[in-house]
Residue frames relative to the residue before (quaternion, step in Angstrom):
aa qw qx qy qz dx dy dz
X 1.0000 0.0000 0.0000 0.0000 0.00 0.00 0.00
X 0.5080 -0.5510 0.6025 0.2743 3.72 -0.99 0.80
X 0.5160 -0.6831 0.4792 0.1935 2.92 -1.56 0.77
X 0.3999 0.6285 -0.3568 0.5636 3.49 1.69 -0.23
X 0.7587 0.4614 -0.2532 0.3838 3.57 0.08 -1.39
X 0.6530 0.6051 -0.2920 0.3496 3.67 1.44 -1.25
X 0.6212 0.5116 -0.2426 0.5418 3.00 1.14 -1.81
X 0.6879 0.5044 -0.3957 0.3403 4.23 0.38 -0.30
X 0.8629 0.3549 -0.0948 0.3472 2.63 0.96 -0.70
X 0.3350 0.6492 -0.3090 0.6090 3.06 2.30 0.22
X 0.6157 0.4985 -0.2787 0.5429 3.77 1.37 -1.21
X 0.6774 0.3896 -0.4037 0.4759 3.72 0.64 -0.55
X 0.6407 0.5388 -0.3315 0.4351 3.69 0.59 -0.57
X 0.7085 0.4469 -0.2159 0.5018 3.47 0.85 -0.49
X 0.6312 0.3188 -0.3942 0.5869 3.75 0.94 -0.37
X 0.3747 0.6215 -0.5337 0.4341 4.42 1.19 -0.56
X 0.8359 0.2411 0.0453 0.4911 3.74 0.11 -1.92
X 0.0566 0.8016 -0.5793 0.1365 3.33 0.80 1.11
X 0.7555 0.3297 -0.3934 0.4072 3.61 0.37 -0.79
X 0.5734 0.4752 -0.5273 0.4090 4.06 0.84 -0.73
X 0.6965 0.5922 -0.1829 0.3617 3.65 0.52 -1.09
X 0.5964 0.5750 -0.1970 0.5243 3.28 1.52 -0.10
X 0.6450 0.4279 -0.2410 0.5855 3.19 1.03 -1.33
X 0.6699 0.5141 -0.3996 0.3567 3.69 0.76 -1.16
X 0.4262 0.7145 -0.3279 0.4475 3.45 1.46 -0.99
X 0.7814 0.4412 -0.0848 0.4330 3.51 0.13 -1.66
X 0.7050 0.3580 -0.2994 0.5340 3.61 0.79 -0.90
X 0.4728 0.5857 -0.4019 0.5214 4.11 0.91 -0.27
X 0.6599 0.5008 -0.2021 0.5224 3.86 0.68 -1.50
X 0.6767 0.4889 -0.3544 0.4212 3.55 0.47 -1.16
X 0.7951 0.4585 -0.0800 0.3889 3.66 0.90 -1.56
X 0.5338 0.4098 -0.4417 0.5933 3.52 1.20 0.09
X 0.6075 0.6430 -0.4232 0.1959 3.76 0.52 -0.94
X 0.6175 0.5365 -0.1702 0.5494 2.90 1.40 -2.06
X 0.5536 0.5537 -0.3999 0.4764 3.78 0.94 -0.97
X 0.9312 0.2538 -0.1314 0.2261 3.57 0.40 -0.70
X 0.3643 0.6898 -0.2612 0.5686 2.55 2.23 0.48
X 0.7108 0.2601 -0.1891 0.6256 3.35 1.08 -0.91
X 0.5208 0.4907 -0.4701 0.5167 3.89 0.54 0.68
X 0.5888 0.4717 -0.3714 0.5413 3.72 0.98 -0.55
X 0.7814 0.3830 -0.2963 0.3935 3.55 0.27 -1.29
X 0.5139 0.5327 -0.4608 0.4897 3.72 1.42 0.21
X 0.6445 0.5155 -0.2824 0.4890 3.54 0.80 -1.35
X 0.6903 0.4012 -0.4242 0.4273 4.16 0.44 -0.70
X 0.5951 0.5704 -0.4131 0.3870 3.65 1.51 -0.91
X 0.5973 0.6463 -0.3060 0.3632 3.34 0.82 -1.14
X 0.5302 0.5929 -0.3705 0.4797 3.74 1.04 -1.55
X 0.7678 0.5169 -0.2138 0.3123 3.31 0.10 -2.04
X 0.5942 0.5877 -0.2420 0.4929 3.42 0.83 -0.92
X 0.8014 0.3713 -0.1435 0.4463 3.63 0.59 -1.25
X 0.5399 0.5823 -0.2861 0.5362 3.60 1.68 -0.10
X 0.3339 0.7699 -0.3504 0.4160 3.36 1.43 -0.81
X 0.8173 0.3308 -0.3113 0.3545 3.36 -0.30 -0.72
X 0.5180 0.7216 -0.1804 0.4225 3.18 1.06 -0.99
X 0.7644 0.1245 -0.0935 0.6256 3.58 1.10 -0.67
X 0.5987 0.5213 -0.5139 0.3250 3.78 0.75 -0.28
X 0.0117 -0.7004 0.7134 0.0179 3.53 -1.27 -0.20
X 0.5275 -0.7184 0.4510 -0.0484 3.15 -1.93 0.65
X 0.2250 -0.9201 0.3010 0.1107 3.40 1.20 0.98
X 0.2382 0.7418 -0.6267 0.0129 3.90 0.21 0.27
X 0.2828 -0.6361 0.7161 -0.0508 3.50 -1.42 1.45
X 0.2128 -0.6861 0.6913 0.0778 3.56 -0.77 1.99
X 0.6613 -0.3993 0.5444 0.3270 2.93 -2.21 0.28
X 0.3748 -0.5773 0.5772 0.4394 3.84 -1.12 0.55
X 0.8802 0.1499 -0.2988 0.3371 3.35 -2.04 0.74
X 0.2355 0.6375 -0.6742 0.2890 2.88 0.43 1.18
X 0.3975 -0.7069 0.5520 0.1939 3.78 -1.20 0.85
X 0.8974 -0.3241 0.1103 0.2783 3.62 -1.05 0.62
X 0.7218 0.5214 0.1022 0.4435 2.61 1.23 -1.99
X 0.5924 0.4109 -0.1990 0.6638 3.32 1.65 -0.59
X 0.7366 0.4644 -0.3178 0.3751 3.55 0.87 -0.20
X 0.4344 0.5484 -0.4088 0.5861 3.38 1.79 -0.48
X 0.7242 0.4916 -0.4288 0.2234 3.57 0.10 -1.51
X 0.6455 0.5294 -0.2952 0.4646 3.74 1.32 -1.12
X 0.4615 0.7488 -0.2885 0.3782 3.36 1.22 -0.67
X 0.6934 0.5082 0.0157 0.5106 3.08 0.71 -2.24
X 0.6950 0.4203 -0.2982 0.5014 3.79 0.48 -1.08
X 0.5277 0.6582 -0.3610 0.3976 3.47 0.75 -0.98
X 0.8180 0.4715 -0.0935 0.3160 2.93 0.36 -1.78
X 0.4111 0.7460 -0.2604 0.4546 3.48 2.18 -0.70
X 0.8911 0.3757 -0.1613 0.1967 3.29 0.63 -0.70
X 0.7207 -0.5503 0.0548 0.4181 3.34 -0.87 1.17
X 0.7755 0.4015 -0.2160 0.4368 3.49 1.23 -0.98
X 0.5966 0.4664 -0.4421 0.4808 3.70 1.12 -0.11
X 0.4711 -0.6745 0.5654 0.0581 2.69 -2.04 1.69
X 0.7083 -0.0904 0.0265 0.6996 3.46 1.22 -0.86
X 0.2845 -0.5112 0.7527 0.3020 3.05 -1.76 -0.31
X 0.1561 -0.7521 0.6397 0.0267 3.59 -2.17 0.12
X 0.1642 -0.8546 0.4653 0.1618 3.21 0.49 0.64
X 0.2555 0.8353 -0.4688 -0.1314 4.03 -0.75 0.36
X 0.2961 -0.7886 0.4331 0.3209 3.27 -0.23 1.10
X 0.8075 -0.3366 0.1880 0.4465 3.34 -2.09 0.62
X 0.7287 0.4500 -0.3871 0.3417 3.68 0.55 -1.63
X 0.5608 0.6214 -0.4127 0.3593 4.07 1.07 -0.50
X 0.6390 0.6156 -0.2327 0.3982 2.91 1.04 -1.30
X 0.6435 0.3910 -0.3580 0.5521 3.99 0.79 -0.89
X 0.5224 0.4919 -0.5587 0.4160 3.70 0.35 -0.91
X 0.6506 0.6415 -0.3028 0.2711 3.41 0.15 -1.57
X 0.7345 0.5159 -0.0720 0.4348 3.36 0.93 -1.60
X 0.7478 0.2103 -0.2583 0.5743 3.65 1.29 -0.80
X 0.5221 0.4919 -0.5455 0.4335 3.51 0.77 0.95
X 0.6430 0.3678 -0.4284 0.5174 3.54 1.13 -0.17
X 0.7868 0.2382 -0.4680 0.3244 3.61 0.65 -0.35
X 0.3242 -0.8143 0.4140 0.2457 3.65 1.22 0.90
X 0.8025 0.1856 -0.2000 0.5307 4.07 -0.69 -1.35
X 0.7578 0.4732 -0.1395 0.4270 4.21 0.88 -0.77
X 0.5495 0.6266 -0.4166 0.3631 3.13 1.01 0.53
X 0.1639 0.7111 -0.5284 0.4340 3.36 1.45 1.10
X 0.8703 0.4040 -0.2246 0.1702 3.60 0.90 -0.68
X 0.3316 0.7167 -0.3473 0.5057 2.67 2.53 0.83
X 0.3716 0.7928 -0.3093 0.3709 3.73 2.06 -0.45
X 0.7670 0.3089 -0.1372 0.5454 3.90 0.54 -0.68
X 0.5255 0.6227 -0.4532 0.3615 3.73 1.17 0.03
X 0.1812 0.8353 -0.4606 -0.2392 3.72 1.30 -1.24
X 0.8859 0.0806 -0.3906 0.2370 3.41 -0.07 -0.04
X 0.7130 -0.5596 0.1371 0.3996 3.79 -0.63 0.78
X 0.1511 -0.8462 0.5013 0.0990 3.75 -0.13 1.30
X 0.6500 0.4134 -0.5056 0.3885 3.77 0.75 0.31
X 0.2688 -0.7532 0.5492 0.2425 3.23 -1.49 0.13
X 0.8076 -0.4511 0.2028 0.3211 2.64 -1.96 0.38
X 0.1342 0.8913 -0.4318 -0.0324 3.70 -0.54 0.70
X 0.6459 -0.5088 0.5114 0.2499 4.03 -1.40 0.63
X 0.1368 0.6240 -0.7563 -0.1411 3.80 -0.65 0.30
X 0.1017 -0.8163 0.5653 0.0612 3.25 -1.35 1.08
X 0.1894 -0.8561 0.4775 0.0554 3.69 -0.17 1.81
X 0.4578 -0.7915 0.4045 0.0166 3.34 -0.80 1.50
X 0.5111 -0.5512 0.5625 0.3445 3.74 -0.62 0.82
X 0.6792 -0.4326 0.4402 0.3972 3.66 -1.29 1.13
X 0.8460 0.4410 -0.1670 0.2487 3.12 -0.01 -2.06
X 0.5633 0.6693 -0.2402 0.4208 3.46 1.63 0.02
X 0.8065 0.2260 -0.2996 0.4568 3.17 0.86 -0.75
X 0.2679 0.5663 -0.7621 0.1635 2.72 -1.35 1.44
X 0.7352 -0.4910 0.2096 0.4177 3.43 -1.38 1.09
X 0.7340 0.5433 -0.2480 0.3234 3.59 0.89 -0.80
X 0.6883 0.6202 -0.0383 0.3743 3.35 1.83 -0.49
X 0.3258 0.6130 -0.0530 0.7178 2.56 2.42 -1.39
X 0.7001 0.3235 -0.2566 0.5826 4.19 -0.17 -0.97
X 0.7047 0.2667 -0.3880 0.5307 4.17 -0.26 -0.46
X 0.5416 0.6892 -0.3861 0.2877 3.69 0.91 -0.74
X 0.7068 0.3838 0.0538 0.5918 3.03 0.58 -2.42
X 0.5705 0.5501 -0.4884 0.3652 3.97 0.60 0.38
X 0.6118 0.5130 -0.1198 0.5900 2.90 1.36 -1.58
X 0.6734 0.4306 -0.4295 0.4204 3.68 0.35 -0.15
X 0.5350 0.6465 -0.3190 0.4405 3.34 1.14 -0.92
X 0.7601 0.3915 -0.2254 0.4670 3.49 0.40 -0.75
X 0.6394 0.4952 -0.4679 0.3564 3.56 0.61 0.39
X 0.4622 -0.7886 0.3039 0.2685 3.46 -0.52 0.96
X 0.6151 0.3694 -0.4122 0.5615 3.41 -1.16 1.54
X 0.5315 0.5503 -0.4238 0.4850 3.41 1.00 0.14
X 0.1261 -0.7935 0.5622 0.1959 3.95 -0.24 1.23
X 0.8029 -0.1507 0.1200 0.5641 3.82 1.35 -0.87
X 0.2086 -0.8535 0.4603 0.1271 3.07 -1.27 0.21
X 0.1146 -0.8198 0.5520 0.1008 3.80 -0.21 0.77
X 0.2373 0.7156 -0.6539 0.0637 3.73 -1.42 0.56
X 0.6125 -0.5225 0.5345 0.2573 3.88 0.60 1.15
X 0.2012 0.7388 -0.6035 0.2227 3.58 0.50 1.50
X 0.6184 0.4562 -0.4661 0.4385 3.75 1.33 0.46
X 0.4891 0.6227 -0.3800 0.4781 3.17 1.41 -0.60
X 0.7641 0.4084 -0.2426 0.4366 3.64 0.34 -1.07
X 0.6492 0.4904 -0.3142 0.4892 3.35 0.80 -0.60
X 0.4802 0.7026 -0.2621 0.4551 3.39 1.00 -0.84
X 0.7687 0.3666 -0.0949 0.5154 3.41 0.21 -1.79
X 0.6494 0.4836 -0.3702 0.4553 3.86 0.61 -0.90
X 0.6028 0.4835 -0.3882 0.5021 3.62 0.97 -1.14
X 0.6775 0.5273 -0.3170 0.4030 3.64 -0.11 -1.18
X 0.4547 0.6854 -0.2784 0.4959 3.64 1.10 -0.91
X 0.8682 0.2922 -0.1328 0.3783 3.00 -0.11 -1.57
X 0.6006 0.4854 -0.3579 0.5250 3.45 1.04 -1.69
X 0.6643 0.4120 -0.5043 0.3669 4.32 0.12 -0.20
X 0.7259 0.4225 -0.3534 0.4119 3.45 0.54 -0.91
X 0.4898 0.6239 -0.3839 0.4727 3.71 1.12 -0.09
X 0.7149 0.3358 -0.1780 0.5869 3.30 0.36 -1.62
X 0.4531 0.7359 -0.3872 0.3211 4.31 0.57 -0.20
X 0.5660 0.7341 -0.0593 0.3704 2.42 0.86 -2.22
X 0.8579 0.3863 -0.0846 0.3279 2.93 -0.40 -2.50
X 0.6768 0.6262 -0.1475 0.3578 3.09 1.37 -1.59
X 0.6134 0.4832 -0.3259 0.5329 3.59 1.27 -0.76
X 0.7315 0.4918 -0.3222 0.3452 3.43 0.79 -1.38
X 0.3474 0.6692 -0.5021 0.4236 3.74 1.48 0.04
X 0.7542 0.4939 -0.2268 0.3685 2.73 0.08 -2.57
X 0.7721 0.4413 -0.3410 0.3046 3.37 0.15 -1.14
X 0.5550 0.5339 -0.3154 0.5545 3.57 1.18 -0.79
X 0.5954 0.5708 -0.3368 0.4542 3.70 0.41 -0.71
X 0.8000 0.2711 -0.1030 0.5253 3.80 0.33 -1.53
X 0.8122 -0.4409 -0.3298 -0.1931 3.35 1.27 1.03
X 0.5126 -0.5823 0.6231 -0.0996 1.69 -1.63 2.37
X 0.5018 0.7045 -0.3253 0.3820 3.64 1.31 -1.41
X 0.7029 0.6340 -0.1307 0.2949 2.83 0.84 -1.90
X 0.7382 0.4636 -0.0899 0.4818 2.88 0.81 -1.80
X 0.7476 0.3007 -0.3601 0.4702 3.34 -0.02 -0.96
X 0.6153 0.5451 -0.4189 0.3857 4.17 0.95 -0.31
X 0.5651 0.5558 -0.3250 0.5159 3.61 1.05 -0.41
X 0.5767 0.6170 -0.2624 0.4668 3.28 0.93 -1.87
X 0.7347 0.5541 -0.1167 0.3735 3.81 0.37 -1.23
X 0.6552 0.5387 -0.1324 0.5129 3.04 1.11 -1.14
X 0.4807 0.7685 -0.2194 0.3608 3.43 1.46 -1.18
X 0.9054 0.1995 0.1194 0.3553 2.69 0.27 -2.02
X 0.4501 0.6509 -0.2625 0.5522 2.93 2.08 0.21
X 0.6942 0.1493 -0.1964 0.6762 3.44 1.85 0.10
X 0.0830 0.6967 -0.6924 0.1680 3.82 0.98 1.16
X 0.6431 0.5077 -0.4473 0.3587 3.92 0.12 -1.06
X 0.5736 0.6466 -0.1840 0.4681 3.70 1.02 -0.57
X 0.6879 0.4533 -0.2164 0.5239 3.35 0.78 -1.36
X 0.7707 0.4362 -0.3255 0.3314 3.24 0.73 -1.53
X 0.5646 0.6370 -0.3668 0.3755 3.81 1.15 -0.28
X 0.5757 0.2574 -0.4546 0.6290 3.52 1.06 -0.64
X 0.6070 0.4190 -0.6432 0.2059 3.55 -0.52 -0.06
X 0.7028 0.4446 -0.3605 0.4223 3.33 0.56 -0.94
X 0.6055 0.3854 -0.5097 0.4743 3.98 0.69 -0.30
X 0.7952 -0.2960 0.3844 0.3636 3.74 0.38 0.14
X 0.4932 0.7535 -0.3582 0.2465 3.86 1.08 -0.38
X 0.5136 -0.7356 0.3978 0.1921 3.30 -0.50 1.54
X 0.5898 -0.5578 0.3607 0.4592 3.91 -0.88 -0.69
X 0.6027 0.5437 -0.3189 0.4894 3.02 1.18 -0.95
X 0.5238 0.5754 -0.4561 0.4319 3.74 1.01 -0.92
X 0.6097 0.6677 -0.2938 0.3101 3.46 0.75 -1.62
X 0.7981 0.5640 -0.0306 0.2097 2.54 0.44 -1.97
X 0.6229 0.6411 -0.1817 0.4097 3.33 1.11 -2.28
X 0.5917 0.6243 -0.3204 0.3968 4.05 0.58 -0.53
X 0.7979 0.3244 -0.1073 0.4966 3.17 0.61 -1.70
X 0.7202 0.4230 -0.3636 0.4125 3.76 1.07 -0.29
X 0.4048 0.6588 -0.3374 0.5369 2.89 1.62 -0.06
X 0.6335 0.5862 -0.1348 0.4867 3.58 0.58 -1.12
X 0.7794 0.2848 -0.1856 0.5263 3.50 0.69 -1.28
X 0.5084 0.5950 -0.3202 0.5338 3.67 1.08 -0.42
X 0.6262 0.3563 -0.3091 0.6208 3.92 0.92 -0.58
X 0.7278 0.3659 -0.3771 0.4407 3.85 0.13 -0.63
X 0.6664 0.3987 -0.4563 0.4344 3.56 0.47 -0.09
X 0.6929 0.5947 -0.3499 0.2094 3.25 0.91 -0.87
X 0.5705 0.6701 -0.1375 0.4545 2.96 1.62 -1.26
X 0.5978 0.5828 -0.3328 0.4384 3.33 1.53 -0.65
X 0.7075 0.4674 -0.2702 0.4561 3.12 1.16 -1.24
X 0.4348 0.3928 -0.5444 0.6002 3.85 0.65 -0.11
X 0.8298 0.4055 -0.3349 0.1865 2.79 -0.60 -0.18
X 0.5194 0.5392 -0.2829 0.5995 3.41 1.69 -0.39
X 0.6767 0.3813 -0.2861 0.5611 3.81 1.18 -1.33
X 0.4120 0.6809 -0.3712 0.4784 3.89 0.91 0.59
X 0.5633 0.7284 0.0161 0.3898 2.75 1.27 -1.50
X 0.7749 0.4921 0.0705 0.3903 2.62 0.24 -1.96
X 0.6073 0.5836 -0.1267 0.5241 3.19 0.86 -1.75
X 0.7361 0.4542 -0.2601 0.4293 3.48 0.75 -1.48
X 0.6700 0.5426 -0.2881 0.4167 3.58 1.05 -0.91
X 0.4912 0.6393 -0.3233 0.4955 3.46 1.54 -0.65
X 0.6748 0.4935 -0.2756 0.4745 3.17 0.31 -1.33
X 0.7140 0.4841 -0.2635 0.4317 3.49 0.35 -1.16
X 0.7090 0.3671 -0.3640 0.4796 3.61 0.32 -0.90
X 0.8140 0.4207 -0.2391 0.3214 3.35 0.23 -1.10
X 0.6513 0.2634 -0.2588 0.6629 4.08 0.87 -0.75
X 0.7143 0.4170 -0.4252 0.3676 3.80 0.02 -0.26
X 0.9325 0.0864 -0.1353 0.3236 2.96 -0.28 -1.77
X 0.4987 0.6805 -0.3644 0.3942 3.30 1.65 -0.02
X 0.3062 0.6597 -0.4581 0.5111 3.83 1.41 0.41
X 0.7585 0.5495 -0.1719 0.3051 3.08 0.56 -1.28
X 0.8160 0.0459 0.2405 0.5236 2.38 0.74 -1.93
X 0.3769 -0.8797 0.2550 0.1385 3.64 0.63 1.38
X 0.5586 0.5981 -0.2726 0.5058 3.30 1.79 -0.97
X 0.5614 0.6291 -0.3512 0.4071 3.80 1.17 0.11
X 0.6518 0.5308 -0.1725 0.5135 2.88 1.47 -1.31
X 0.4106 0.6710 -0.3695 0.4946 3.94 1.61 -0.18
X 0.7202 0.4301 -0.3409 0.4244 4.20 1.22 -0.81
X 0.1238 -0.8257 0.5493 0.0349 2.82 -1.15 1.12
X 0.5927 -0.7314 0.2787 -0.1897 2.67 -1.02 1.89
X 0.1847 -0.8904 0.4086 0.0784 3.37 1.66 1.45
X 0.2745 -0.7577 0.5425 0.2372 3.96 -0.69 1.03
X 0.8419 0.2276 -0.4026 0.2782 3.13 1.10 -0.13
X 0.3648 0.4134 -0.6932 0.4642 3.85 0.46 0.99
X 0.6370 0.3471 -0.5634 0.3953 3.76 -0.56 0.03
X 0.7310 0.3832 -0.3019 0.4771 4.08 0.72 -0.66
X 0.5670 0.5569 -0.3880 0.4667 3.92 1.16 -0.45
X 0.6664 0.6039 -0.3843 0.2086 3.92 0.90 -0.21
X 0.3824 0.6515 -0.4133 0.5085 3.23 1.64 -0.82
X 0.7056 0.4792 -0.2968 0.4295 3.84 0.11 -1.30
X 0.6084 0.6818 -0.1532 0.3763 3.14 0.41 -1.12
X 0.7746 0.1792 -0.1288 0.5927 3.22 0.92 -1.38
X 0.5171 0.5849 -0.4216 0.4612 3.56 0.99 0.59
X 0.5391 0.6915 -0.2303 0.4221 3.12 1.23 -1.12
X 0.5907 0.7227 -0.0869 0.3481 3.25 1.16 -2.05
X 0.7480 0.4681 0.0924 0.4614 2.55 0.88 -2.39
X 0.6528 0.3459 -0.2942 0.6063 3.84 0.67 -0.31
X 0.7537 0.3857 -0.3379 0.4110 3.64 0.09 -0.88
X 0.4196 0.6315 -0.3111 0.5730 4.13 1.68 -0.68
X 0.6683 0.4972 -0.2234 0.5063 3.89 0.43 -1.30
X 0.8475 0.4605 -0.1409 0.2233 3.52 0.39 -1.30
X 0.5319 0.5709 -0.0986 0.6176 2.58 1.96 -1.19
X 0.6397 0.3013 -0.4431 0.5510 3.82 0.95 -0.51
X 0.7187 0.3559 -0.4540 0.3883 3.96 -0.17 -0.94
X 0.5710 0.6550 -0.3771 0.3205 3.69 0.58 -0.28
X 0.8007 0.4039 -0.0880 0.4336 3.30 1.96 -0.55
X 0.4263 0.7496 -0.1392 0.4867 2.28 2.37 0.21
X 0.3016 -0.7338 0.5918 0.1428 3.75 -0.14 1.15
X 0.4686 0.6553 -0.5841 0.0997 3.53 -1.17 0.79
């Protein structure tokens, strides 16, 4: 069969079964969206995760009177180890500046404390490849034990918190796409499948004039290759719309929207995708098809 003749006649079959082909249409669209909705919210976790480092730090808090020399030595050890990028020393009197510039117009209420109650402390910034909850803990153990160290603070629920979440998304991501994708196709298949045999009286005539497989065949993959595709537009439709929305709408509002970021190419990989879907759905049904 010409490829002219297929694609006609794949186009007449598809406007015949407009409403099965529709719904298949719609349920293909529905499942890439969610598919790509929950690939974004992996991909913004992921960012967030990899920025991490960039703003965490390691807080060690010295005993008070400690003398120079003891303060280099903690300084120096700190700095020894495999996962620290730098060290910073700031002494107590930095530290208050520090404090009444963050509490800026209210720092009247540092006025009745008189003498300085923070101490001297180490911010210790960590090689990317370090922070993770498990690294940070062998890290901040070993720091702990060096003498003159009174404590040490670094938001080990926070980190632990984010790494878990991390993981439980790309887990639950995962699983979730491999549904969707299995799901749309099954869609596929059993919508092609259907179509099939809803024109066996058809089939069996070109067989008897002599009609090859591929003749057979070329229509319905043709057919299933348009219903997926159409899905995706329609998911990258979607998409587009949700862009729009988060970013010029609700992100007026609410600026921390305007923080997602908004990969051009899963919003351009869906069209494929649902083509992909849609040929390999087609192939897999006439392939199982006795005729």
């Amino acid at each position: 069969m010409s490829l002219p003749y297929a694609v006609r006649f794949a186009a007449r079959n598809i406007l015949n079964e407009k409403w099965i082909n529709l719904l298949s249409i719609l349920t293909i669209a529905s499942g890439l969206f969610f598919s790509a909705v929950t690939v974004l919210l992996v991909y913004n976790l992921d960012i967030l995760t990899k920025k991490l480092p960039e703003k965490f730090s390691v807080m060690i808090y010295l005993n008070n009177n400690l003398s120079e020399k003891e303060i280099e030595n903690i300084i120096k050890t700190a700095g020894r180890q495999s996962a620290v990028d730098k060290v910073i020393y700031i002494p107590k009197e930095n530290a208050l500046k520090e404090l009444k510039a963050t509490l800026k117009n209210t720092e009247y209420v540092l006025d009745g404390l008189g003498e300085n109650p923070l101490p001297d402390s180490i911010e210790v910034k960590l090689k990317p490849r370090a922070v993770t909850p498990s690294s940070v803990k062998q890290l901040t153990t070993g720091l702990r034990e060096i003498s003159g160290v009174d404590d040490i603070e670094y938001g080990e629920k926070f980190l632990s918190s984010i790494y878990s979440m991390k993981t439980g998304m790309n887990t639950i991501g995962f699983i979730f796409v491999g549904i969707m994708f299995t799901g749309m196709l099954f869609v596929c298949y059993s919508t092609v499948k259907i179509l099939f045999y809803r024109r066996e009286k058809e089939v069996e005539t070109y067989k008897l004039l002599g009609a090859t497989r591929g003749f057979i065949r070329l229509p319905f993959i043709i057919e299933g290759a348009a219903i997926g595709l159409c899905g995706g537009i329609l998911s990258f439709v979607g998409m587009a719309s949700l862009y729009y929305m988060l970013i010029f709408k609700v992100g007026i509002e609410i600026p921390l929207f305007k923080a997602i970021v908004f990969p051009v190419e899963l919003v351009l990989v869906l069209p494929l995708t649902g083509l992909f879907i849609g040929i390999t759905g087609s192939l897999l049904a006439i392939g199982r098809v006795q005729y």
